[in-house]
VMD Tcl script that draws the C-alpha trace (Angstrom):
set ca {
  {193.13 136.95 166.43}
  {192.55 134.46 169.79}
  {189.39 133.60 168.07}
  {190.63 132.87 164.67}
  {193.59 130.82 166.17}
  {191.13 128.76 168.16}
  {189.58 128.05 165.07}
  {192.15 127.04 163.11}
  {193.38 124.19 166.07}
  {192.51 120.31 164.92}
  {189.30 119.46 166.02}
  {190.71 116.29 168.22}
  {190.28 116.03 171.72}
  {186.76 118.10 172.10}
  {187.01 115.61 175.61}
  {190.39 116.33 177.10}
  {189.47 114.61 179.95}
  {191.29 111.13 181.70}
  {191.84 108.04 179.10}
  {188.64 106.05 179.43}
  {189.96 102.30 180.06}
  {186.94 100.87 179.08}
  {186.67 102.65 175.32}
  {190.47 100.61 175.17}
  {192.45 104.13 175.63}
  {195.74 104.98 175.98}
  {196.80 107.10 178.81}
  {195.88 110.70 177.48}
  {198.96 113.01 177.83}
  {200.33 110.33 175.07}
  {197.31 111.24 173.24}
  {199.69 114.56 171.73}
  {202.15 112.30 170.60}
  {203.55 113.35 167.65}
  {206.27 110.09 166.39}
  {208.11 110.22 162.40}
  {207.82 106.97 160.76}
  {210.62 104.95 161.06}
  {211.69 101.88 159.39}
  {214.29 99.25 160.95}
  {216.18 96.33 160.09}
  {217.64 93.97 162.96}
  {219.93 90.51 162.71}
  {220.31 88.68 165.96}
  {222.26 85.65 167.53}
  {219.09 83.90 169.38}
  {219.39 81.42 172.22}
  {216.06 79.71 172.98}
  {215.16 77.39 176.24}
  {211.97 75.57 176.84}
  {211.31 75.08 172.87}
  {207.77 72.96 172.93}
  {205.89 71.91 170.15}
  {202.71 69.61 170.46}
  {204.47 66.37 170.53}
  {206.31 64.30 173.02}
  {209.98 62.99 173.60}
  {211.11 59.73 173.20}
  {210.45 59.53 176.57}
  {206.92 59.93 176.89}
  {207.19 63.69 178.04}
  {206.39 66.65 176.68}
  {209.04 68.17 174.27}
  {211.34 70.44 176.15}
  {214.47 71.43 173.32}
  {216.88 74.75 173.57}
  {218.03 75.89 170.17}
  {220.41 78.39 169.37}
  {220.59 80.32 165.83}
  {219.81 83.60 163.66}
  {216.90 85.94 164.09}
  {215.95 88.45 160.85}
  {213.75 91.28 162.01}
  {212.23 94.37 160.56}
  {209.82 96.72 161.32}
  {208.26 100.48 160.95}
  {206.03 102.24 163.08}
  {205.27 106.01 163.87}
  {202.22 108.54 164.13}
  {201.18 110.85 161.05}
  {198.27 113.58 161.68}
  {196.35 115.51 159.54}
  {193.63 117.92 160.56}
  {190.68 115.52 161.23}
  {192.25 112.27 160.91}
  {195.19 110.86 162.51}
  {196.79 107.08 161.91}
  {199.65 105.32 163.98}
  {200.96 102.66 162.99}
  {203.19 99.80 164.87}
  {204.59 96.82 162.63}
  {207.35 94.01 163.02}
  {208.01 90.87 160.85}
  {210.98 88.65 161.73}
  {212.28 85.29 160.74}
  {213.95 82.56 163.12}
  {216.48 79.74 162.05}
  {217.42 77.33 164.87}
  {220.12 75.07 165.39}
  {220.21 71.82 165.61}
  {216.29 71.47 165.68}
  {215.27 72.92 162.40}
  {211.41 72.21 163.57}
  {211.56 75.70 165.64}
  {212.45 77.75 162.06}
  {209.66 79.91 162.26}
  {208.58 83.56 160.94}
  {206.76 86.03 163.25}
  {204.53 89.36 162.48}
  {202.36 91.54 164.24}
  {200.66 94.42 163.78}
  {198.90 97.22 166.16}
  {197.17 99.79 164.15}
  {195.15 102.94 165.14}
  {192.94 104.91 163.45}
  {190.83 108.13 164.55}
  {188.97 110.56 162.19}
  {186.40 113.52 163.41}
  {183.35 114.04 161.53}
  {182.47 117.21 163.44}
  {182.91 118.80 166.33}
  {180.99 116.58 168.30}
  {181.59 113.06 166.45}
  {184.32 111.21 166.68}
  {185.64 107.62 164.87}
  {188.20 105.40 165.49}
  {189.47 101.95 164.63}
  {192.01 99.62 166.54}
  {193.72 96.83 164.31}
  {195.57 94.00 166.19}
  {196.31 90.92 163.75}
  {199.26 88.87 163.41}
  {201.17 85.25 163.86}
  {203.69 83.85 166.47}
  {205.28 80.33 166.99}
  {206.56 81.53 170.17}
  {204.46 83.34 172.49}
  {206.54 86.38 173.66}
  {203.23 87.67 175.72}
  {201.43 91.05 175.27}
  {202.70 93.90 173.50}
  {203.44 96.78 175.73}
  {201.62 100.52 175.87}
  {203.78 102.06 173.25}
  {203.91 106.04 172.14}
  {203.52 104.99 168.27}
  {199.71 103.34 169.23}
  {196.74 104.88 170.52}
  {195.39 102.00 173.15}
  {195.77 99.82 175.62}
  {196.94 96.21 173.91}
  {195.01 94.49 177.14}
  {192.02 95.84 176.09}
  {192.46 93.97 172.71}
  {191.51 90.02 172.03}
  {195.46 89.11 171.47}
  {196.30 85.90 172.79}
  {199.81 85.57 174.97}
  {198.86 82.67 177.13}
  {199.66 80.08 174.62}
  {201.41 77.27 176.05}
  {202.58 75.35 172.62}
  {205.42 76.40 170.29}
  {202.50 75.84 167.36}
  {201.69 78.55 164.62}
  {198.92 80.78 166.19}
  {196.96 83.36 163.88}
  {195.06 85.93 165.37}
  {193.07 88.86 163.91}
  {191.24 91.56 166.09}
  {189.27 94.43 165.01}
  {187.55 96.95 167.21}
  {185.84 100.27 165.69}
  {183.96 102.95 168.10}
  {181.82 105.87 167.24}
  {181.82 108.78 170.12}
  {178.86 111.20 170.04}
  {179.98 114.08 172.64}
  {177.08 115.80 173.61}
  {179.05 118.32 175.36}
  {182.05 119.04 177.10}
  {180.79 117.12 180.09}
  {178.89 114.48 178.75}
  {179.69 111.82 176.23}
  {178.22 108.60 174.45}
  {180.21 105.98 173.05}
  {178.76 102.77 170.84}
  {181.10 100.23 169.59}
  {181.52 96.67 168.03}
  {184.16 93.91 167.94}
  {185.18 91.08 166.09}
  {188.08 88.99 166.31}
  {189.53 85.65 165.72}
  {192.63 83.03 166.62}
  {193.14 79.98 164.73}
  {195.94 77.71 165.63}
  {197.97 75.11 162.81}
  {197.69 71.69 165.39}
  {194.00 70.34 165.17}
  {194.58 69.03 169.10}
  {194.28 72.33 170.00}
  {190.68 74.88 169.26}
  {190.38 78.28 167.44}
  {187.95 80.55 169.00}
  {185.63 83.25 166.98}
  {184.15 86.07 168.70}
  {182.13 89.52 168.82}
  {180.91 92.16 170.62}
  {178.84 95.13 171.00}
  {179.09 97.94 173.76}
  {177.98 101.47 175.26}
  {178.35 103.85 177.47}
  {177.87 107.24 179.31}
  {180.28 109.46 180.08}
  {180.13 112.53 182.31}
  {183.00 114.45 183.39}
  {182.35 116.36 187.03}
  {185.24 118.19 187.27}
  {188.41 119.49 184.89}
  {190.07 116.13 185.77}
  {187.70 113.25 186.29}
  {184.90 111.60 184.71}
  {182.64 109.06 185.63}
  {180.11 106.74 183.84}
  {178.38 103.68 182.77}
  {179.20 100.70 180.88}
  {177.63 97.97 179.24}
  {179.10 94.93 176.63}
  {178.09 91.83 175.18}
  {180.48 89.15 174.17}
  {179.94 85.54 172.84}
  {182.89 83.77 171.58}
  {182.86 79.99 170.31}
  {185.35 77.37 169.55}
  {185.92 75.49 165.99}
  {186.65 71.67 166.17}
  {184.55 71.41 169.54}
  {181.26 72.12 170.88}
  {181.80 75.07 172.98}
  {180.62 78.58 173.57}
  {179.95 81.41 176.05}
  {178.10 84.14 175.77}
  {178.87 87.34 178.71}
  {176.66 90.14 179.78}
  {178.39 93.04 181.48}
  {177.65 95.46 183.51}
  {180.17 97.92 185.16}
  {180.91 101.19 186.69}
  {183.81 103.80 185.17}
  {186.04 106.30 186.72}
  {189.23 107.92 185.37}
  {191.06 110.73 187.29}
  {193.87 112.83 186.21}
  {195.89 113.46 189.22}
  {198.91 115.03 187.71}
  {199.48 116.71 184.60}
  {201.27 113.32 183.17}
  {199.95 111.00 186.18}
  {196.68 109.59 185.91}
  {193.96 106.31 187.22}
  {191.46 104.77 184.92}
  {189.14 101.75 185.47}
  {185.99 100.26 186.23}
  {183.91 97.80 188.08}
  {181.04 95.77 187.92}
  {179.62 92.20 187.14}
  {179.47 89.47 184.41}
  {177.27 86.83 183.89}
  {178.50 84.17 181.86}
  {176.40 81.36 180.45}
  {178.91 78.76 179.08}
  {177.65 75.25 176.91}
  {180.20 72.53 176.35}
  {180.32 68.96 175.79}
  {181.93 66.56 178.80}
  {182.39 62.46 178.87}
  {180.69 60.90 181.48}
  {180.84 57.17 183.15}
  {177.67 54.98 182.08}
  {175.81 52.30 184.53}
  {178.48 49.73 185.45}
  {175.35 47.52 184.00}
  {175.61 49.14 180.52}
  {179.54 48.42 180.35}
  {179.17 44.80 181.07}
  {176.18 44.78 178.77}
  {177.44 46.55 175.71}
  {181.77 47.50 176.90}
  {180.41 51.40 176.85}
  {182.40 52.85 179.07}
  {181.72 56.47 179.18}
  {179.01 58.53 176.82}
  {178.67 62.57 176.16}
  {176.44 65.22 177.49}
  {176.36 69.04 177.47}
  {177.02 71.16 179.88}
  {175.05 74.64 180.47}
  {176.14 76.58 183.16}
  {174.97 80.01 184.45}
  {177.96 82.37 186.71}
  {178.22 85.46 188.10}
  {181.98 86.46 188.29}
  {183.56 90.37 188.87}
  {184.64 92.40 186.26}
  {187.27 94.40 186.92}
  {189.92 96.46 185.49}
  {192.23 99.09 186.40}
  {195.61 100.98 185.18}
  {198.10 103.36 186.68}
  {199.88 105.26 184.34}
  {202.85 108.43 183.97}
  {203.64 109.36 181.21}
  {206.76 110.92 179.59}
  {207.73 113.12 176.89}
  {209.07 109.85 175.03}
  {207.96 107.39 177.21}
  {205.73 105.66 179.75}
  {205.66 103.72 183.15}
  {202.27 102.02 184.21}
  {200.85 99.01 185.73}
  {197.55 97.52 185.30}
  {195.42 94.75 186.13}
  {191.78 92.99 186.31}
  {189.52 89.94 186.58}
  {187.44 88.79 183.71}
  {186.39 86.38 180.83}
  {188.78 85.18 178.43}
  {188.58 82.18 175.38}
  {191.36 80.37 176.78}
  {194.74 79.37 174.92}
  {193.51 76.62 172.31}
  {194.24 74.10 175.15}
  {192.23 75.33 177.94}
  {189.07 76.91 177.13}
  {186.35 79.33 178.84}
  {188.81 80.72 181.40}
  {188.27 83.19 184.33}
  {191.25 85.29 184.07}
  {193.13 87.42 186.74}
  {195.88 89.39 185.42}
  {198.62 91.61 186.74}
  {201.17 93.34 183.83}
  {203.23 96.60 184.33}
  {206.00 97.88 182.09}
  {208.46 101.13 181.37}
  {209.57 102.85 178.03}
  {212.05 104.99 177.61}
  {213.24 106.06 173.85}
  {215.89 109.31 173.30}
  {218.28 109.23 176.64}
  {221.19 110.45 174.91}
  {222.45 107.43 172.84}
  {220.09 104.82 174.70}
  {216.80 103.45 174.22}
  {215.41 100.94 176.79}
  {211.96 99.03 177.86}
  {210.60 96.03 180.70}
  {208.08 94.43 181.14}
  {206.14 92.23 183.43}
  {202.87 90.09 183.48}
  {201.00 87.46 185.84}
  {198.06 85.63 185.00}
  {196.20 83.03 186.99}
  {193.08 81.27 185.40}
  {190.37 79.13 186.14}
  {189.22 76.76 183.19}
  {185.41 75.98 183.23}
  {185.13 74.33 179.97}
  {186.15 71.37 178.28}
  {189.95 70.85 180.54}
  {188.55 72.22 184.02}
  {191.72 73.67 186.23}
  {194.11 76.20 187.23}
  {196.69 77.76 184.88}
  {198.62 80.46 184.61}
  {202.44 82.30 184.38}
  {204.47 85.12 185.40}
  {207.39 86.35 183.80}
  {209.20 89.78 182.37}
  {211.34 90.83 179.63}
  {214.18 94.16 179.09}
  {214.93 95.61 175.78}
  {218.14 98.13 175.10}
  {219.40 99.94 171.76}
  {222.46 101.79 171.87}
  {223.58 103.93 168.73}
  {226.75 103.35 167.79}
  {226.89 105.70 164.63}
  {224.23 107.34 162.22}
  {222.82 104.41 160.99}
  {223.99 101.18 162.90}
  {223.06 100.72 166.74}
  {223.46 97.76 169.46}
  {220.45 96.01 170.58}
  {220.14 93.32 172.95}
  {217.09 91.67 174.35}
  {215.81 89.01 177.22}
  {212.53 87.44 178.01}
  {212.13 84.95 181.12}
  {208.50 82.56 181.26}
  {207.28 80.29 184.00}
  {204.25 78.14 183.39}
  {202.36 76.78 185.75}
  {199.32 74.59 186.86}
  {198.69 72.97 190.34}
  {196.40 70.89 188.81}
  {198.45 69.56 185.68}
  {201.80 68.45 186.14}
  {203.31 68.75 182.81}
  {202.28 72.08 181.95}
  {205.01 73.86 184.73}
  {207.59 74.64 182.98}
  {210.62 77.46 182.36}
  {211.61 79.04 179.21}
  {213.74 82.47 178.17}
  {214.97 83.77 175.30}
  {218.10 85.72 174.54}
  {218.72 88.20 171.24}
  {222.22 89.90 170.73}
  {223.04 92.12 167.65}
  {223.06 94.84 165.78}
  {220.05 97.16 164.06}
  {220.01 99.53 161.01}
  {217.62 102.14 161.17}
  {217.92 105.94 159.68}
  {218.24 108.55 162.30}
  {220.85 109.83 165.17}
  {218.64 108.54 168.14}
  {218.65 104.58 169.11}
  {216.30 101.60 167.57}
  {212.85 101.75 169.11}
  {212.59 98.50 171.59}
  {208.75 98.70 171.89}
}
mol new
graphics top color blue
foreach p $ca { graphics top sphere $p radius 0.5 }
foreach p [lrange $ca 0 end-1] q [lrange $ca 1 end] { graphics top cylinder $p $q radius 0.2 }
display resetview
């Protein structure tokens, strides 16, 4: 009867080991998950600071307007398995109306979609889906229960400095061969895309293709190999990079729910762009040419680096992360080498509450066609309260510094307040993923 049961268990998780950061995993002990779909409706008074499109003032400076108005949002998301596929699924669509400034009436959506299905015992696919489109850049999505990976492992850009329409679309699909229940391979490809609505500022296209080798010494750690390609290039400039990586892995589970996944290595990027230069003072008095155009084609070695802590919770999770790598940019700046620091906290079920934070830093390095430092820091808190079946309290607050040492008018402070009420079926609060 042992035997038969054994049988008769899905076919997921022939691995069981520590999430593997570098195949974009979630922390495992959310890997059991098991989340109804659940549809919401929320409407929201909305206070906004720091509103910036890509204009200036009357002035001369760079728009800075607060706006204060309605915010329309709804959303479902939630985990359904069957025996050798399961699909979570994590969407939200919302509309913004601003007062006095009507030029800030925007719509959001985004959606984080997972998608795993074993062929066999020993093969294993799965597909993460990121796409959506922002006007305001409320920075990455958090590690939620309702998605299988890591959103910072995905190409979705929350850098953006402009209030402009951004569109981005990412797509990332691996297929796991494991050999046994010590050793693993992985192959897998990427593709994404961001395209933004001003022409002063540059979409970027990119792909990838990656591998590695897995071996698992003991019940609760595994070490490896990794190895990815990436080019990415720009549309409405001459500009592209093309990154060779090569990196160690290691991913211990140190607790039942407590666990550390990461890995290290090297990149070398080769990056070509085009750069004005000043002609012979000779030629300007000659002809009045005062500068002319070459390309640039530079060759780096840079660290590639990153790590995550994470516990996790029957309906919830607490981890911070962080690493050093490549990154297209924000439409403004370009080829960037990116450090980043984020952390965050879920909770969803404590009696009538639901709650959430979250935190990021980033500091960058431009080496393309703007060459400087940028970055930001800044958090947000989410709470739902139920206040009967159906209707529950939500409130909401995100806080944003930019900054630049090099570039004076890109420091600047914006937050963002939402205060209402959600409608949602069920006794326990809103999700605030």
């Amino acid at each position: 009867m042992l035997a038969l049961s054994g049988l008769a268990l899905p076919l997921f998780g022939q691995y069981a080991g520590p999430a593997i950061l570098s195949r974009g995993e979630a922390p495992s002990a959310m890997a059991g998950a098991v989340i109804d779909f659940r549809p919401y409706v929320e409407l929201t008074a909305t206070y906004d600071t720091g509103l910036a499109g890509v204009l200036v003032s009357n002035t001369g400076q760079l728009a800075n307007a607060a706006g204060y108005g309605l915010t329309v949002t709804a959303g479902i998301s939630g985990i359904h398995r069957w025996r050798h596929t399961k699909l979570a699924l994590d969407y939200r669509g919302g509309l913004h109306y601003y007062k006095p400034n009507h030029y800030y009436d925007n719509g959001d959506q985004s959606l984080m979609l997972g998608l795993s299905h074993q062929f066999s015992r020993h093969t294993l696919f799965t597909l993460r889906q990121s796409a959506g489109l922002f006007s305001l850049n409320n920075g990455l999505p958090a590690i939620t229960s309702a998605v299988p990976f890591d959103p910072t492992t995905a190409y979705i850009p929350n850098t953006d400095f402009f209030d402009n329409r951004t569109i981005y679309f990412s797509s990332q699909a691996d297929f796991t061969l494991q050999k046994s229940a010590r050793l693993s391979f992985n192959m897998g490809g990427d593709f994404f895309l961001n395209r933004r609505r001003s022409s002063a500022l540059y979409g970027v296209t990119g792909e990838s293709a990656r591998g590695d080798i897995q071996y698992r010494i003991t019940r609760n750690s595994t070490v490896g190999v990794n190895y990815a390609y990436l080019h990415f290039s720009y549309n409405g400039i001459f500009s592209s990079a093309d990154i060779h990586s090569f990196s160690g892995t290691y991913a211990i589970r140190l607790t039942r729910r407590l666990e550390l996944t990461g890995y290290g290595g090297i990149s070398r990027v080769e990056n070509k762009f085009i750069q004005s230069v000043p002609v012979d003072p000779i030629i300007t008095i000659l002809f009045g040419i005062t500068s002319t155009t070459e390309v640039v084609h530079g060759i780096a070695y840079i660290p590639n680096l990153n790590g995550r802590v994470s516990e996790s919770f029957r309906k919830g999770v607490l981890y911070v992360g962080g690493g050093h790598t490549v990154t297209p940019g924000n439409g403004l700046f370009l080829t960037t080498y990116m450090t980043t620091l984020t952390g965050g906290y879920s909770y969803n079920g404590i009696r009538q509450w639901s709650l959430a934070a979250q935190g990021e830093y980033s500091r960058g390095q431009s080496v393309a066609n703007v060459s400087g430092i940028y970055g930001d820091y800044g958090g947000g808190v989410s709470v739902s309260r139920s206040i009967n079946h159906y209707v529950h309290w939500v409130f909401s607050a995100t806080a944003r510094k930019y900054l630049s040492p090099d570039i004076m008018g890109y420091n600047r402070f914006v937050y963002t307040l939402n205060c209402g009420v959600g409608f949602s079926p069920g006794d326990l609060p809103v999700r605030v993923w």
